[in-house]
C-alpha positions in Angstrom: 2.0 -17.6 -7.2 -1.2 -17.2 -9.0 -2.2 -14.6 -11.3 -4.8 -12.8 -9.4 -1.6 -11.1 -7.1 -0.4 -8.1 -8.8 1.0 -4.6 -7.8 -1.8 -2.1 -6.6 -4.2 -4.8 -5.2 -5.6 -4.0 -1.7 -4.6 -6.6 0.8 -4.5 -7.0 4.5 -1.5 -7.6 6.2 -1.9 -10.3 8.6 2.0 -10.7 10.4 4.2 -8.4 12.2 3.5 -4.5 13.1 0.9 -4.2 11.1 -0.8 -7.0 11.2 -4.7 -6.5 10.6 -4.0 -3.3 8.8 -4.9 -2.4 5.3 -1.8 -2.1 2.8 -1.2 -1.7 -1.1 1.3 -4.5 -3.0 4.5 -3.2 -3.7 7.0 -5.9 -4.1 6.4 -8.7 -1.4 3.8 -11.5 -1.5 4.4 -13.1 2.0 2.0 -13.1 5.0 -0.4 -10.7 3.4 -4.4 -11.7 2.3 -5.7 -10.6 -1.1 -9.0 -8.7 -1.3 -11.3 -7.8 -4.2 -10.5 -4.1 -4.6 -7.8 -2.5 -6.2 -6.4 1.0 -5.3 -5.2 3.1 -8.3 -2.8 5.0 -7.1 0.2 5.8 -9.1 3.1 4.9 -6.8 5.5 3.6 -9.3 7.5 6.9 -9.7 7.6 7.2 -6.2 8.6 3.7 -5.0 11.3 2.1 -6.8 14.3 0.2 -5.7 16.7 2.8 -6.6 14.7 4.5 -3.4 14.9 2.2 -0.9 19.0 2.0 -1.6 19.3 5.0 0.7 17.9 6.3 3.9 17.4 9.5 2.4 15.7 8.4 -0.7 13.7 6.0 1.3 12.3 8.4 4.0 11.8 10.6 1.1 9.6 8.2 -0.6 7.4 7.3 2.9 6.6 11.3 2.6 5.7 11.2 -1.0 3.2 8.0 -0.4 2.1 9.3 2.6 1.0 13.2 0.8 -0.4 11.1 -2.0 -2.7 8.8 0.1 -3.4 11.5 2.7 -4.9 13.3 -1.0 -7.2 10.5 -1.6 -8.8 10.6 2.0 -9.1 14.4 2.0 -11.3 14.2 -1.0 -13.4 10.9 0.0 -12.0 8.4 -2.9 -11.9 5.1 -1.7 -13.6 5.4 1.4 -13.7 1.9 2.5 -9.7 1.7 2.5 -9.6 4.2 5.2 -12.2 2.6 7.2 -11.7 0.8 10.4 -11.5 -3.6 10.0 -14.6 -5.2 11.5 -13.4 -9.0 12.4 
């Protein structure tokens, strides 16, 4: 895979669920398309795969990204990521 893919880059998800939705790397590089921002969000402490070994751990760490992005639309940083996709 080429360089430009790295953890914290804003992509769009373009298979499955969410497909059309905007999303942050974490791990998996499949069926996703790369944009030109990047989201600096410090999820590294929170996502780890010590938890997602558990289903505690693992809904405990949905809560903690969810707080920690629902921060960063309460105070208007990086607008454009909670913005609706026009295509």
């Amino acid at each position: 895979m080429v360089k430009f893919m790295k953890p914290n880059k804003a992509i769009i998800v373009l298979q499955g669920r969410f497909a059309g939705r905007k999303a942050v790397i974490i791990v998996n590089y499949n069926h996703i398309m790369p944009t030109r921002y990047t989201l600096d969000v410090d999820l590294k402490d929170v996502v780890s795969a010590d938890a997602l070994t558990s289903r505690d751990k693992k809904v405990t760490a949905a809560k903690e990204t969810k707080k920690r992005f629902e921060e960063r639309f309460k105070t208007g940083k990086n607008r454009w990521f909670f913005t609706k996709l026009r295509f």
